[in-house]
C-alpha positions as CSV (number, residue, x, y, z in Angstrom):
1,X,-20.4,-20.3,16.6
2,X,-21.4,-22.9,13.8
3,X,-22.3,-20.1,11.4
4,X,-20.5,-19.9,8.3
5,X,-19.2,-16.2,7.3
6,X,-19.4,-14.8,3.6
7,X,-16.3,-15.1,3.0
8,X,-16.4,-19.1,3.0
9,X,-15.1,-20.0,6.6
10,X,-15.6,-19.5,10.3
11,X,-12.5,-16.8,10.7
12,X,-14.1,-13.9,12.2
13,X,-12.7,-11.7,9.3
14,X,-12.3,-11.6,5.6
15,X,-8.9,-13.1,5.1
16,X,-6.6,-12.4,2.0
17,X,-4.2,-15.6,3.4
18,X,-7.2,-17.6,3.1
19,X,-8.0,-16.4,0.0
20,X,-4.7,-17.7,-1.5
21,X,-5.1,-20.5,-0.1
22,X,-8.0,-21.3,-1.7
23,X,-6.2,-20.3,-4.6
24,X,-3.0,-22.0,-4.6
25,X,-3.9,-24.9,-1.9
26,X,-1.9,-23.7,1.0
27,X,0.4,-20.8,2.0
28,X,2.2,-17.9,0.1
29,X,4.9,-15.9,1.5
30,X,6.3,-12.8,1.3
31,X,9.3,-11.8,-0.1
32,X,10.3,-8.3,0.6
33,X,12.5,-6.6,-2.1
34,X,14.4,-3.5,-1.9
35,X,14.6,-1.8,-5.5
36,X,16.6,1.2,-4.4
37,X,14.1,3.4,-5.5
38,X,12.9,6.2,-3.6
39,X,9.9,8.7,-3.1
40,X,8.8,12.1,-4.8
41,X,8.7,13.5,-1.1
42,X,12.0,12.4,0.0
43,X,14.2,13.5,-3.4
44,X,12.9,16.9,-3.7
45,X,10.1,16.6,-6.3
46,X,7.6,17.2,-4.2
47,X,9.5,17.4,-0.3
48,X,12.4,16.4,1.3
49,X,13.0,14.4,4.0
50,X,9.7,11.6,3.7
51,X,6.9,11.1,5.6
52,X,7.7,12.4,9.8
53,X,7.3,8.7,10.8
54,X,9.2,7.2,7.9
55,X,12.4,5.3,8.4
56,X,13.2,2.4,5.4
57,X,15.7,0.4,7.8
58,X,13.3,-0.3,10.4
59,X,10.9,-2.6,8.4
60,X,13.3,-4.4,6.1
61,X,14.2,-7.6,6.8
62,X,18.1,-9.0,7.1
63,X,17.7,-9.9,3.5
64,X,16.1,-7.1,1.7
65,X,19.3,-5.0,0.6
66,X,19.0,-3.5,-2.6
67,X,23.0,-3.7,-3.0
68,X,21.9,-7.5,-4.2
69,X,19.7,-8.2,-7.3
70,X,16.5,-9.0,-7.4
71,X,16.8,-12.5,-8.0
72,X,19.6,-12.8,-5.3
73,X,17.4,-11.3,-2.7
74,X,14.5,-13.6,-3.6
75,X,16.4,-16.6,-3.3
76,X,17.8,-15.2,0.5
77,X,13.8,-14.4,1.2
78,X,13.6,-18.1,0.2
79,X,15.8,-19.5,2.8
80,X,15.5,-17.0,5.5
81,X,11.8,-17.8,5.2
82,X,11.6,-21.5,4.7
83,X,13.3,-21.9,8.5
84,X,10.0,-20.4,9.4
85,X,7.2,-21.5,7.6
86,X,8.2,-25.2,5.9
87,X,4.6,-25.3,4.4
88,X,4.8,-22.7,2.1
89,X,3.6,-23.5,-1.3
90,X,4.9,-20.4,-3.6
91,X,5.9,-16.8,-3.1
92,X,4.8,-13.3,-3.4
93,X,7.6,-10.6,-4.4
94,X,7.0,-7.4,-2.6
95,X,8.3,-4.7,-3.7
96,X,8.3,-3.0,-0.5
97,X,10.8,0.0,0.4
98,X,10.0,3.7,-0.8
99,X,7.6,4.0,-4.4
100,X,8.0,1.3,-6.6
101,X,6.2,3.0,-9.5
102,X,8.5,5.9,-9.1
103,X,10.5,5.4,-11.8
104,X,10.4,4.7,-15.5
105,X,8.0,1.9,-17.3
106,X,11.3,0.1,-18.3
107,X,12.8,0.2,-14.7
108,X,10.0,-1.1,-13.6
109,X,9.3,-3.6,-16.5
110,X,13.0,-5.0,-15.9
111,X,12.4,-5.4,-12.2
112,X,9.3,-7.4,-12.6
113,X,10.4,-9.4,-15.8
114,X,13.5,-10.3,-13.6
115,X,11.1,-11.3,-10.6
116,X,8.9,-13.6,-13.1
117,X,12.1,-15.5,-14.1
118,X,12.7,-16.4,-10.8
119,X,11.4,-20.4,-9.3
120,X,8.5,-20.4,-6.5
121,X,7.1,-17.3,-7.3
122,X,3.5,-17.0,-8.6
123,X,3.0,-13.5,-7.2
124,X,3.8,-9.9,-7.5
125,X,3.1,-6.8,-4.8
126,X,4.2,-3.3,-5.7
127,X,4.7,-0.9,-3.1
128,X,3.4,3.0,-4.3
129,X,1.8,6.1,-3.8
130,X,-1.1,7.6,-4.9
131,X,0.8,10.2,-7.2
132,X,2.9,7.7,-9.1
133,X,1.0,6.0,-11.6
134,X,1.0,7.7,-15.1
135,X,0.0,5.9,-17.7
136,X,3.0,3.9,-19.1
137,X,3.2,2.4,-15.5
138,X,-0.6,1.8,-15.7
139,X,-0.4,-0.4,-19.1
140,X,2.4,-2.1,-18.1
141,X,0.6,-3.1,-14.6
142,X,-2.5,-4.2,-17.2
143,X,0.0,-6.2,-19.3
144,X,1.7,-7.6,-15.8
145,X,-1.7,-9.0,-14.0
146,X,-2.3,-11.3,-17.1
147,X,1.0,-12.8,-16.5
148,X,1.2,-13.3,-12.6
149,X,-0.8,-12.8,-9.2
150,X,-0.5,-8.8,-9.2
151,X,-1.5,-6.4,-6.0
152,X,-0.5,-2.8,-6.0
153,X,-0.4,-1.5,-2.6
154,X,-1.3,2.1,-1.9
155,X,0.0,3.8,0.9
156,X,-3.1,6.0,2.0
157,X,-2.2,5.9,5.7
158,X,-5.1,8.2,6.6
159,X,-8.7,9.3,5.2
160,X,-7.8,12.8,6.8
161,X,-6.8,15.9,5.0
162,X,-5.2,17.2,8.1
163,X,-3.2,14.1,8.9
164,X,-1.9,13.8,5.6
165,X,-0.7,17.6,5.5
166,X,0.8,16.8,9.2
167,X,2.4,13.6,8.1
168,X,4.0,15.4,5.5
169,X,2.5,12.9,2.9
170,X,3.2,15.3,-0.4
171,X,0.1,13.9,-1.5
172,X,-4.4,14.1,-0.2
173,X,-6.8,11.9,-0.1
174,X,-8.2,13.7,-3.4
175,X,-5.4,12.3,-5.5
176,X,-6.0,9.1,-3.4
177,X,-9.4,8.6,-4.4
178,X,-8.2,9.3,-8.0
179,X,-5.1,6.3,-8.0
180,X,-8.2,4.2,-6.8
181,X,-10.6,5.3,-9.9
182,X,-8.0,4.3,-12.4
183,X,-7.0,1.2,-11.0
184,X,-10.3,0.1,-11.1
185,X,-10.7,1.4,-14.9
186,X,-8.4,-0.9,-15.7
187,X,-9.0,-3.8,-13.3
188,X,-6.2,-3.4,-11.2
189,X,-6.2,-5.3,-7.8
190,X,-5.6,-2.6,-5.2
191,X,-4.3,-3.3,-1.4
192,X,-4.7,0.2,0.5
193,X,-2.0,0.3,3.9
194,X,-3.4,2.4,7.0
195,X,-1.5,3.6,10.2
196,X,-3.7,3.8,13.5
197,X,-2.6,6.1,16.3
198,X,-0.9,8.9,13.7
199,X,-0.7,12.0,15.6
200,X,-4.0,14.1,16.1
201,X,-6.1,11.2,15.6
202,X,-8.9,9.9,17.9
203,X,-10.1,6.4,18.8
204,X,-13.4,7.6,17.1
205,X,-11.7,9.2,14.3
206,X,-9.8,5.8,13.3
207,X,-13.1,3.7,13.6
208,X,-15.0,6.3,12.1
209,X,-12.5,5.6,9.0
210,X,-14.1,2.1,8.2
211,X,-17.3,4.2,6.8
212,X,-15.0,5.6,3.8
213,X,-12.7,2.8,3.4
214,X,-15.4,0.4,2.9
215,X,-16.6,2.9,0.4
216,X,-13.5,2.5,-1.6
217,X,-12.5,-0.1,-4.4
218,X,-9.9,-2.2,-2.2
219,X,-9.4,-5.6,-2.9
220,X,-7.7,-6.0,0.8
221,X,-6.0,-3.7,3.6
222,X,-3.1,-3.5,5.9
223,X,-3.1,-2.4,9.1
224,X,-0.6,-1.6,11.6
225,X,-0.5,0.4,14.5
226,X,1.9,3.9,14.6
227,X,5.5,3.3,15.9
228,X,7.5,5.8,17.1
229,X,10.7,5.9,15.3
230,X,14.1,6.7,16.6
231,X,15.9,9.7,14.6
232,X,12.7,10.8,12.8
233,X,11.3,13.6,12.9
234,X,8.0,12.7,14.3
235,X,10.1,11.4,17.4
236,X,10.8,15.5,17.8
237,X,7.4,16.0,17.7
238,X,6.5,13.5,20.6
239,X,9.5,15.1,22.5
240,X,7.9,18.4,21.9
241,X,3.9,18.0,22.7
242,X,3.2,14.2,23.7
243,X,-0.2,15.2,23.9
244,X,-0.6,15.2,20.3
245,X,-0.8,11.4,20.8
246,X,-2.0,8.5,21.7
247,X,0.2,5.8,22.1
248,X,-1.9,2.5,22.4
249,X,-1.6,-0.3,25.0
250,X,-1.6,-4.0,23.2
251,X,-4.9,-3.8,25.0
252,X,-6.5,-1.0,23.7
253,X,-5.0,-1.5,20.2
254,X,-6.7,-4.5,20.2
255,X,-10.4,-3.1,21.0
256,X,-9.6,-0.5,18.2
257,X,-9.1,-3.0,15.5
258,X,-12.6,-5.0,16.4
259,X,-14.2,-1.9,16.4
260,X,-13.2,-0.9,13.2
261,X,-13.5,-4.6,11.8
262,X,-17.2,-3.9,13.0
263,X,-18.2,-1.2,10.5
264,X,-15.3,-2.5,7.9
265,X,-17.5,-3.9,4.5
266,X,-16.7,-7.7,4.9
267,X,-16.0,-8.1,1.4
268,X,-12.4,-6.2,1.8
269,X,-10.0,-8.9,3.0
270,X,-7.4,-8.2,5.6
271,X,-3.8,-8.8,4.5
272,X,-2.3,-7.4,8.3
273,X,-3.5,-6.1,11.3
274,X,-0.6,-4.8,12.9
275,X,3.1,-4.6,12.3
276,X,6.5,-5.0,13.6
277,X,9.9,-3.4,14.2
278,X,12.8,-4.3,15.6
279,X,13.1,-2.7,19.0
280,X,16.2,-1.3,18.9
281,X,14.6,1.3,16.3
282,X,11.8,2.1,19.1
283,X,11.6,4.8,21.0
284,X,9.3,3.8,23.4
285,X,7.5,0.2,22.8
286,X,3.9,0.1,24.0
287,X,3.2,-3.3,23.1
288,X,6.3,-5.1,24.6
289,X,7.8,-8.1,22.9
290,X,5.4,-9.5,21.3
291,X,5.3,-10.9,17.6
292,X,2.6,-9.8,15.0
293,X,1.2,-13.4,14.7
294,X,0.4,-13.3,18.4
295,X,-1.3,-10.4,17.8
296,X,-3.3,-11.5,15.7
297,X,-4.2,-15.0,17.6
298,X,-5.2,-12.2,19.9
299,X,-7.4,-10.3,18.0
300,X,-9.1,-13.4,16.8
301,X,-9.6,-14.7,20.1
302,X,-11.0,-12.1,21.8
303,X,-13.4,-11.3,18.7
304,X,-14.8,-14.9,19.3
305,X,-15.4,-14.4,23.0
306,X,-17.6,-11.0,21.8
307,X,-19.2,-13.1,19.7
308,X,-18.0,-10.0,16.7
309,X,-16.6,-10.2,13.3
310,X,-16.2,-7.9,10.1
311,X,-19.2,-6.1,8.9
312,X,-21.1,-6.7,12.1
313,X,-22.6,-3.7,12.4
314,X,-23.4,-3.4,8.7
315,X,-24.7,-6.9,8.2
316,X,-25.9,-10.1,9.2
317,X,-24.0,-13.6,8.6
């Protein structure tokens, strides 16, 4: 297909890589940072214990460890990452583990104010929840995004009252829709993360999702499907009624994500469309051994031989 897509290229989706490439003339990476902060459902505040699926150890890389400073993990991030992608032209620091807006303005100020003193980065992604953003935090993310490349990720996970209250989120998609309102108010670039498979939720359900994301003021998404986490307490729950879910094939994870793509509004750029974890935190692994990036090449390539791509059911090219 010779057709040009709105978004300025012949990718089959809207994507936020590209985009900073544009930007910054080639590729950033990713720097995950552990803060040591935590989240108003695992300390008490609002719950104990997290999420049902949520285990901080199996999505950190080797050198995230918050027993480091920030600068020191950024500069490992630099050199784990560098063996992998040479071309990289600059940096994003993401804030990843836990709530990163859970905690003070000054805790937060230092952790960013150390990050901006630090060579090769030109970016900054926060890590949050919908029901941690008062309004200290929220001037001081104002003040930030004149300074640097800012993106507060949201965890929403699910449009679904019911999944939230089953995920044990602490939080619905009421107060969601209200984190979203005020980071728009004050201009804030917003990055929403969704799990597909969560227990009690359809194939039709998940696609039917796209309707109200693309609804919603999101700069970009992330996507990745539900893992099944050893020693959590979801993995109890699968032991107890597996017919509560729907554990995808590579396969049929694959025909979920173009489907949803289809009714997605192509002017939200994809950050991820799937994720990884080491297997030794797996339960059981329906997708075998295979790497996010071939995922993706996956993705891409069957979406060209079906002649698909974002917004396809919503618009033309």
């Amino acid at each position: 297909m010779d057709n040009i897509f709105k978004w300025g290229n012949r990718r089959r989706f809207n994507s936020y890589a590209d985009y900073c490439k544009r930007i910054y003339g080639g590729r950033l990476q990713k720097l995950s940072i552990d803060a040591g902060l935590t989240c108003p459902n695992r300390d008490g505040y609002i719950a104990y214990g997290g999420c049902i699926y949520c285990d901080g150890k199996s999505f950190n890389p080797s050198y995230c460890n918050s027993g480091l400073s920030i600068a020191d993990q950024i500069k490992e991030g630099i050199l784990f990452h560098k063996k992998r992608y040479k071309r990289a032209v600059g940096y994003i620091a993401y804030f990843q583990t836990y709530s990163n807006t859970y905690c003070s303005v000054d805790k937060l100020r230092n952790m960013c104010e150390e990050v901006l003193r630090c060579d090769g980065v030109v970016g900054i992604s926060i890590g949050t929840r919908a029901d941690c953003l008062n309004n200290d935090i929220m001037d001081y993310l104002v003040e930030l995004k004149e300074r640097i490349h800012l993106m507060l990720e949201i965890g929403i996970e699910s449009c679904y009252e019911e999944t939230l209250n089953l995920i044990n989120r602490g939080h619905s998609f009421k107060d969601v829709l209200n984190a979203l309102r005020i980071c728009k108010e004050r201009g804030i670039d917003v990055c929403g993360h969704f799990i597909f498979g969560l227990p009690g939720e359809s194939k039709e359900m998940i696609i039917n999702e796209a309707v109200e994301i693309s609804k919603l003021p999101l700069k970009s998404i992330k996507i990745h499907q539900f893992q099944l986490i050893k020693g959590t307490v979801v993995e109890s729950m699968y032991n107890s009624n597996k017919d509560l879910f729907k554990m995808y094939s590579l396969e049929e994870y694959v025909d979920l994500v173009i489907d949803f793509l289809e009714r997605l509004n192509p002017n939200i750029m994809i950050e991820r469309l799937s994720g990884e974890v080491p297997p030794k935190y797996l339960v059981l692994n329906s997708f075998g051994l295979i790497r996010s990036n071939k995922i993706l090449s996956i993705i891409e390539k069957r979406m060209e031989d079906k002649d698909t791509w974002q917004g396809k059911s919503l618009y033309n090219v």
